[in-house]
C-alpha positions in Angstrom: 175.3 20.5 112.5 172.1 19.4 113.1 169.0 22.5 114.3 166.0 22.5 115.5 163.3 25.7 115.3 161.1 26.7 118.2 157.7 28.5 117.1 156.1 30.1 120.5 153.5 32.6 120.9 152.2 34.5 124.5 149.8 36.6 126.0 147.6 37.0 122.7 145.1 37.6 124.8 142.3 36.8 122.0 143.9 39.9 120.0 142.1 37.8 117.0 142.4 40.6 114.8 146.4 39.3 114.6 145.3 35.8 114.6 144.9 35.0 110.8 148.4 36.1 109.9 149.9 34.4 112.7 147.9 30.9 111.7 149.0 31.3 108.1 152.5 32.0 109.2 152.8 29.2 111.5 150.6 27.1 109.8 152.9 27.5 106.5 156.2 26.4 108.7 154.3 23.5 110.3 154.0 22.1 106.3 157.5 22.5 105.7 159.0 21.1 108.6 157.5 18.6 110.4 160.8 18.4 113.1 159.8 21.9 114.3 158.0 22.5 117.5 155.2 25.2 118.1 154.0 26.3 121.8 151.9 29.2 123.0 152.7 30.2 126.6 149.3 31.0 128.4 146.8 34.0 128.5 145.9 33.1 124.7 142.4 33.2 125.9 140.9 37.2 126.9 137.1 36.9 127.7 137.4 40.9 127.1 136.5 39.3 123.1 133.2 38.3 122.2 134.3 34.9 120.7 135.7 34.1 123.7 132.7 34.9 126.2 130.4 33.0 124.1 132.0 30.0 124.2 134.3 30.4 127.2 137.4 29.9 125.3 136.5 27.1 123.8 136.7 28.8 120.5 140.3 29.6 121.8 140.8 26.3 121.9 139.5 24.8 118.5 142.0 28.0 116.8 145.1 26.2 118.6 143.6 23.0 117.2 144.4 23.8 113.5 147.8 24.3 113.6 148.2 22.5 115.9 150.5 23.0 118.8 152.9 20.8 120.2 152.0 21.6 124.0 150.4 24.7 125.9 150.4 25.7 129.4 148.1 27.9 131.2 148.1 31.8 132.2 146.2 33.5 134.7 143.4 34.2 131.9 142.6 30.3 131.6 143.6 29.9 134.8 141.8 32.4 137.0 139.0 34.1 134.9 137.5 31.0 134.3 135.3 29.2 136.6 136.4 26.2 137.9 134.2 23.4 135.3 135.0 26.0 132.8 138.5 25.2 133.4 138.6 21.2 134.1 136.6 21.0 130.4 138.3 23.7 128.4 140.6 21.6 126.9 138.5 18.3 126.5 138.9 18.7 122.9 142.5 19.8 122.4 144.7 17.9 119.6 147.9 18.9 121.9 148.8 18.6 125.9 148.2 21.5 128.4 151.8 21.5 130.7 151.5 22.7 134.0 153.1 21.7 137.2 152.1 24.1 139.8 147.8 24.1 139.4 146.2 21.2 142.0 142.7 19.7 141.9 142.6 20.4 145.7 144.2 23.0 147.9 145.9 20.7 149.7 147.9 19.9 146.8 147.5 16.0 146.8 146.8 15.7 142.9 148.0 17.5 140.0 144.8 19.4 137.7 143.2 16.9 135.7 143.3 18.7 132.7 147.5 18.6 132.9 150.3 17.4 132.8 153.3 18.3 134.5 155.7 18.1 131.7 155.5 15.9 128.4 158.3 14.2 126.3 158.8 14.5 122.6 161.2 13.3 120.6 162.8 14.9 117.3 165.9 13.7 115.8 166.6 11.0 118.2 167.2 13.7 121.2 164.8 13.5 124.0 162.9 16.7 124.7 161.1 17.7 128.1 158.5 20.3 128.0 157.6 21.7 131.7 154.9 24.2 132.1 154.5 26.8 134.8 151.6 29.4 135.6 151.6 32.5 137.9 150.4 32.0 141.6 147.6 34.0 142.0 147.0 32.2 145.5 143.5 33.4 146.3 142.0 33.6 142.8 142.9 29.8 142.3 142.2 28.7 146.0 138.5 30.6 145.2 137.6 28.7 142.5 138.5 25.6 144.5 142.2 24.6 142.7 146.0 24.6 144.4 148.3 27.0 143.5 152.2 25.9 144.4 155.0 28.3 144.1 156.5 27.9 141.1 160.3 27.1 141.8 160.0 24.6 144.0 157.1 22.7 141.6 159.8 23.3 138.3 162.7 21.9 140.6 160.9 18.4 141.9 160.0 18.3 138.1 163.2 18.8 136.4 164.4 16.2 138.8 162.3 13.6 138.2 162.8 13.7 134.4 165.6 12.4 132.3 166.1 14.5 128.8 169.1 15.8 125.9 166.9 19.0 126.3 164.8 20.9 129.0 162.5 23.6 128.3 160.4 25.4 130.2 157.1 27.1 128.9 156.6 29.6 131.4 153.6 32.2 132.4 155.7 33.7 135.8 157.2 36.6 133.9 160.6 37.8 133.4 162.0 38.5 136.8 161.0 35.0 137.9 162.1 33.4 134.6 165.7 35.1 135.5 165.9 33.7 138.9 164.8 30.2 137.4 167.7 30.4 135.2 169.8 31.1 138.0 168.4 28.5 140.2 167.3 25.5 137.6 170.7 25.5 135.5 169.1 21.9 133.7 166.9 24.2 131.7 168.2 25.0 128.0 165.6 27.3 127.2 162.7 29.4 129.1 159.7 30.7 126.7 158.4 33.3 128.4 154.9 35.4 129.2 152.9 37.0 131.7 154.9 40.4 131.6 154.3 41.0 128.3 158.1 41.1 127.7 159.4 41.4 124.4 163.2 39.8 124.2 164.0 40.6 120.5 166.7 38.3 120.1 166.4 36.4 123.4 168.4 36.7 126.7 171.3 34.1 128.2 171.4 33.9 131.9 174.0 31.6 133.4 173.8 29.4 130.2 169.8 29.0 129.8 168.0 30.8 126.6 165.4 33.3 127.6 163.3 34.2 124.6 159.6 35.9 124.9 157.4 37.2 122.2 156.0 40.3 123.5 151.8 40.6 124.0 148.9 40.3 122.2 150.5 39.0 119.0 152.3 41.3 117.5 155.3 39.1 117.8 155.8 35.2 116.8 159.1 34.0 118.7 161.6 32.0 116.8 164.2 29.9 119.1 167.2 27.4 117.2 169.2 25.2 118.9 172.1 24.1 117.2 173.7 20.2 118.2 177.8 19.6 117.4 177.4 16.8 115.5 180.1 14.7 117.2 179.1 15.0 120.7 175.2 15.6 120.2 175.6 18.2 122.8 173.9 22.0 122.3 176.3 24.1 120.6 174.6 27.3 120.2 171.0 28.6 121.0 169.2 31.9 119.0 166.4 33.7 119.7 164.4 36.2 117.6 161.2 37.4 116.5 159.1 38.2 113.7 156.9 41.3 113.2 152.9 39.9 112.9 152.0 43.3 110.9 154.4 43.0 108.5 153.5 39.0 107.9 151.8 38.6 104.5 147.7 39.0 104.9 145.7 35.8 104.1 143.2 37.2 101.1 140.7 36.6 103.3 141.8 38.7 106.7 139.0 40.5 107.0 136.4 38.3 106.7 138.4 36.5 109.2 138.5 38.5 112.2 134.5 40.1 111.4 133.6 35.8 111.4 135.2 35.7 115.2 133.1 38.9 116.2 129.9 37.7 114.6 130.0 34.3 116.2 130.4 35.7 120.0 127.3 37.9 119.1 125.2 35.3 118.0 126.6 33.1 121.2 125.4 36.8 123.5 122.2 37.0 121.8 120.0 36.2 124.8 117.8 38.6 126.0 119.0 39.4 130.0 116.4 42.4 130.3 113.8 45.0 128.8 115.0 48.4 130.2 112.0 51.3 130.1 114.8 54.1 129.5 118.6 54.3 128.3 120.6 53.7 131.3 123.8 55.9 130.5 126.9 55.8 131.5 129.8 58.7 131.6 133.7 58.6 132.1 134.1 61.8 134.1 131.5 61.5 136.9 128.7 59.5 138.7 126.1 58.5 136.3 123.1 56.0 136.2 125.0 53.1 135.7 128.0 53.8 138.2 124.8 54.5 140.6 123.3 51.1 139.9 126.4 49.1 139.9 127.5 50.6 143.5 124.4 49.2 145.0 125.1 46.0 143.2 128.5 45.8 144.5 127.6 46.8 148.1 124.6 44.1 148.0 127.1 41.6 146.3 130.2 41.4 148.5 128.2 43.1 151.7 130.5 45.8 151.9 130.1 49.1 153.1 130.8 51.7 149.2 132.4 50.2 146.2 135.7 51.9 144.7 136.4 51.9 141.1 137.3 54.2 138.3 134.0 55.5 135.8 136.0 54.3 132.9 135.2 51.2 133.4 131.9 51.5 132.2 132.6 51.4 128.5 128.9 52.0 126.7 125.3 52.8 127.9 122.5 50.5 127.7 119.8 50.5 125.0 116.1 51.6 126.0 114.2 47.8 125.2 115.5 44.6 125.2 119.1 44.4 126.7 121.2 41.3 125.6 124.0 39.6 127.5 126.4 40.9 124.1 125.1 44.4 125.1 126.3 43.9 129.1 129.3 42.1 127.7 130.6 45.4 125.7 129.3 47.6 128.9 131.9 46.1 131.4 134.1 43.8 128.6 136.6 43.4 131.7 137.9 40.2 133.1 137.6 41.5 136.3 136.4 40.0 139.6 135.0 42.3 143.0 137.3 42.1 146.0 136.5 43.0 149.8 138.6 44.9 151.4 138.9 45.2 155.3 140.4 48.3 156.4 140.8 50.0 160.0 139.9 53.3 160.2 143.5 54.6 159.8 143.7 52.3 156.6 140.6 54.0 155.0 142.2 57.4 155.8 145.6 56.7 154.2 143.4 55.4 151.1 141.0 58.7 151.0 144.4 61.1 151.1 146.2 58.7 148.4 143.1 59.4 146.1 142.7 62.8 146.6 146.7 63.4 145.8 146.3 61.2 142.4 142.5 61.3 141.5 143.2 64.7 139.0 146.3 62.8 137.3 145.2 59.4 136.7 141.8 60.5 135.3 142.6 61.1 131.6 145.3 58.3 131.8 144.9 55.9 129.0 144.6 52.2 130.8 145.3 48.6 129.8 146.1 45.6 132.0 145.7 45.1 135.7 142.2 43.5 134.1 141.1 46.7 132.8 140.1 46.6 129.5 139.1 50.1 129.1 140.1 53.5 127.2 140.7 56.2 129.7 141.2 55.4 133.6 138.2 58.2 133.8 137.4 59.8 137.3 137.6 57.8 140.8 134.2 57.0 142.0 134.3 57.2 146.3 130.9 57.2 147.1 131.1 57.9 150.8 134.4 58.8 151.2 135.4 62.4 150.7 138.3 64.7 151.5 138.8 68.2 153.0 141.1 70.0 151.6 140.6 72.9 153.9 140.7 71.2 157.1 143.0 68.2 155.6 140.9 65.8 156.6 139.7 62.5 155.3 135.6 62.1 155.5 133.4 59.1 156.1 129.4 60.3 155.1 130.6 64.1 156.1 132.2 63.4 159.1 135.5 61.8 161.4 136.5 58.5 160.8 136.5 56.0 163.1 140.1 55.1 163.3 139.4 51.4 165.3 136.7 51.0 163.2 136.5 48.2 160.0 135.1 49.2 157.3 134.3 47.5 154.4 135.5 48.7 150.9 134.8 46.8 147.4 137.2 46.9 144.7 138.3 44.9 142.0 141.7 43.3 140.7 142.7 46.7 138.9 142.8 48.8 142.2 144.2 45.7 144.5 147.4 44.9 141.8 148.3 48.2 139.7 150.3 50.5 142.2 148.2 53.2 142.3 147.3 53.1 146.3 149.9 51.6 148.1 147.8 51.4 151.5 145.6 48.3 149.1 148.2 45.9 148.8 149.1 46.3 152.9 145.9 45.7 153.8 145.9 42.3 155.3 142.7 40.6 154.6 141.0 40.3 151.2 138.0 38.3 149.9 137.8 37.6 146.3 134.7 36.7 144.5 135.0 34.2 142.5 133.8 33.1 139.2 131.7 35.6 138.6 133.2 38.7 136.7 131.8 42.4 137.4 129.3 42.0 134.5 127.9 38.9 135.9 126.6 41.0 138.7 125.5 43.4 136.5 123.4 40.9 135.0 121.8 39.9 138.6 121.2 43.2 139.2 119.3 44.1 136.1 117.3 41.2 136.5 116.5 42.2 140.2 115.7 45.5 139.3 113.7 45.2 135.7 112.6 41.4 136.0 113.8 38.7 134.1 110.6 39.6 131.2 111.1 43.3 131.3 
């Protein structure tokens, strides 16, 4: 029987300390068998790393180069944390197609992104092979940064229609509850490779026929997928998915140097000097400090809004007395995270203030990743101007009654709008995201504003 091997990798998420075992691994299979196929799934890219912020994932890109891979499609870390040139010229350079068919040039979905293509053919062995590509829809993020954004299904569908194949598969950044329902839905497709939710499927999944098969996050997993032919009809006769442990891969002699050579570069890409500060600006987990002060008033000047909500961990270092470099504003708020406006009537605000004060003492020492925070400790809830009275059970605005027909404005960013810590976020009906500019970008215009461009 003939057999074909799948090599895919997800949500690395610029985790390059894994990266030089999973080249050499990959890199090693790609020499001994030039039939197999290698894809990575989206969020490779994390411009929480140095190497990655200094050359906006183009670094990224020149890494998938080497191998390199057969195809690619986007996640919501190319997809949404870029701006949008960023994104139209990441891959100018790549030695492998980018798949997507859901990401537009315009929102009103006339043309397909420039830098993709819907699916691509290859052909091994004689059998046709069709490689679709499919990214989240985060709606307003894309539509911000001036792309369309289709629902997924619907885009897969009109695809796998269109084509004509011996073997579909589907390299998808939805996650697994949509990769279920797309096997459900899409019975064409042989096998879904699988990202976004950070799912690990050990030795894959089978729903109604289709292969799903994902390879955890941030590379400690390689995925392995074979497909098996009968040899007298050419038809698929069996499918197998597993995966392979990155720390227990052997360790190229040269690891370390590795991984220090990808920090070192996005330093000297960060080097610029941003500001001269006259004293340490310092920064504290656990409570309001210079920098959470500094940053509210940026926020509230930024988006116009009327206090800014966040959690103090986000603010990961203090910065330097003297010259201040974009590296050192970089590691203060290494976040891919963007501000978003939030208008709330008065009786929204005072659902929010109680749903804080019931959760602000348990989430506080709460180790955090994901949701865009890239942080240690969720750290204390910062709600400058809004206050609750325990005594009197009563939610504050400034000290006194809120004005339940009232809108007030509240900034936030993607980490209190999409983890469920708040419930009353999610209803609230009209958001505004800022877009490209991440939360240290602001930062940056605020320093200058405050301590001049020449210190």
């Amino acid at each position: 029987m003939k057999q074909w091997t799948i090599w895919h990798t997800n949500d690395i998420h610029s985790h390059l300390e894994k990266w030089p075992r999973i080249f050499a691994f990959l890199r090693e299979k790609r020499l001994a068998a030039t039939d197999d196929l290698f894809f990575d799934i989206g969020d490779f890219i994390d411009r929480v790393h140095p190497f990655t912020e200094g050359s906006m994932g183009q670094g990224n890109v020149d890494l998938l180069n080497q191998l390199p891979y057969d195809a690619v499609t986007i996640g919501n870390n190319e997809g949404a944390a870029l701006g949008h040139a960023e994104l139209e010229h990441l891959y100018d350079h790549a030695a492998f197609p980018v798949v997507c068919c859901n990401v537009y040039e315009d929102q009103a979905k006339t043309t397909l992104a420039n830098f993709a293509k819907p699916s691509v053919s290859i052909t091994k062995n004689g059998k046709e092979i069709a490689v679709i590509g499919a990214t989240a829809c985060f709606t307003e993020y894309y539509e911000a940064l001036g792309w369309g954004i289709e629902e997924p299904i619907q885009a897969i569908k009109r695809e796998v229609a269109r084509i004509e194949a011996d073997v579909i598969i589907l390299l998808s950044h939805l996650g697994l509850p949509l990769d279920e329902k797309i096997a459900m839905e899409v019975p064409e497709i042989d096998v879904i490779l699988g990202a976004h939710t950070h799912h690990l499927l050990e030795n894959g999944k089978i729903v109604n026929g289709t292969l799903l098969a994902a390879a955890g996050r941030w590379g400690e997993y390689i995925g392995e997928v074979t497909i098996t032919f009968d040899e007298i009809t050419g038809k698929i006769a069996a499918k197998q998915a597993r995966v392979h442990i990155t720390n227990d891969l052997p360790a190229p002699s040269d690891e370390a140097e590795q991984v220090e050579a990808f920090l070192t570069r996005g330093k000297d890409e960060l080097r610029q000097k941003v500001v001269a500060l006259p004293h340490q600006l310092e920064h504290n987990w656990f409570k309001r400090s210079e920098i959470s002060d500094l940053f509210h008033e940026a926020a509230c000047e930024w988006t116009k809004a009327d206090t800014f909500l966040t959690n103090a961990g986000i603010y990961m270092t203090d910065l330097p007395k003297g010259i201040v470099t974009a590296y050192d504003i970089h590691q203060l708020l290494p976040h891919p995270l963007n501000f978003i406006a939030l208008s709330m009537t008065g009786i929204e605000l005072d659902v929010l203030i109680r749903e804080i004060a019931e959760k602000e003492v348990e989430l506080r020492d709460i180790p955090l990743r994901g949701f865009g925070f890239r942080g240690e400790l969720f750290g204390a809830i910062l709600t400058e101007r809004m206050t609750f009275d325990a005594d009197t059970d009563t939610a504050l605005w400034d000290g006194a009654a809120i004005d339940p027909e009232k809108i007030y404005r509240i900034a936030t960013h993607d980490t209190f709008v999409y983890a469920p810590f708040f419930p009353i976020i999610k209803r609230v009906k009209h958001k505004e995201v800022y877009t490209p500019e991440l939360l240290r970008d602001v930062m940056t215009w605020k320093l200058k504003e405050e301590y001049g461009e020449g210190g």
